[in-house]
N, C-alpha and C positions, 0 to 999 in steps of 0.2 A: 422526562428522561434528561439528564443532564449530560451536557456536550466534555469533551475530553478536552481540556486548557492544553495540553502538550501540545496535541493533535492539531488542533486548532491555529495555533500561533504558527506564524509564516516566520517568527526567526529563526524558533528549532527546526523546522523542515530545513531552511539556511545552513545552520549548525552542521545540520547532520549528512547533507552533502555535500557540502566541502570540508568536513573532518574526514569524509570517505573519499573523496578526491583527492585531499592532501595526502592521506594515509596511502593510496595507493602509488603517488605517484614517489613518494619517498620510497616506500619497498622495492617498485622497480629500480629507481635508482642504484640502490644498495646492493638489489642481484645482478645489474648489470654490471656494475665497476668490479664486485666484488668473481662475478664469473670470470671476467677480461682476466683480471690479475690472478688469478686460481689455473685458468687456460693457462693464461704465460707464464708461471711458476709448472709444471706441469712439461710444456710444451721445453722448456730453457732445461730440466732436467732430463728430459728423452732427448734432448742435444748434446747435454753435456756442455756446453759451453758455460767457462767461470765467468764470464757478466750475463746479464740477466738480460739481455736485450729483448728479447718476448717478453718479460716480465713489463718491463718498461714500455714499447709500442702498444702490449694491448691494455694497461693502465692509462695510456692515455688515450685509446680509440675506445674505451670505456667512458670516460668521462666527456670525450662530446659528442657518445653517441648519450649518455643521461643527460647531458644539456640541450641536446636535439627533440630528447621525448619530451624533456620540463619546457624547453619555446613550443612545440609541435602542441602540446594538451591545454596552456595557459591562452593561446590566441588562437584556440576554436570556439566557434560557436557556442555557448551556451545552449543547454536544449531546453526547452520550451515547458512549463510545467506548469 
């Protein structure tokens, strides 16, 4: 019976969890900043207010709370495999 070469090789198992690591941690990325700013376009129109100041605050509480999840996932543990 012959062994499966993908299978077997410890760089695609590599590959293929941190293309799923990387893939996931970009998508959160993207729905977080992109909900903040959707919220605060949203939120600035049930105000009425001509600047967009909710637009802007949660634009930028979007983007370091996605820099919070990208340091928070990069400098954990490793799990064990």
């Amino acid at each position: 019976m012959k062994e499966d070469p993908v299978k077997d090789n410890p760089k695609n198992n590599d590959f293929l969890y941190n293309y799923a690591k990387y893939s996931s941690l970009a998508l959160q990325t993207i729905l977080l900043i992109g909900g903040c700013v959707w919220g605060g376009v949203k939120l600035d129109q049930w105000i009425g207010w001509k600047v967009p100041v909710c637009t802007l605050v949660f634009s930028i509480l979007g983007v370091v709370g996605a820099i919070y999840l990208l340091v928070k996932d990069n400098f954990r543990n490793k799990p064990s495999r």
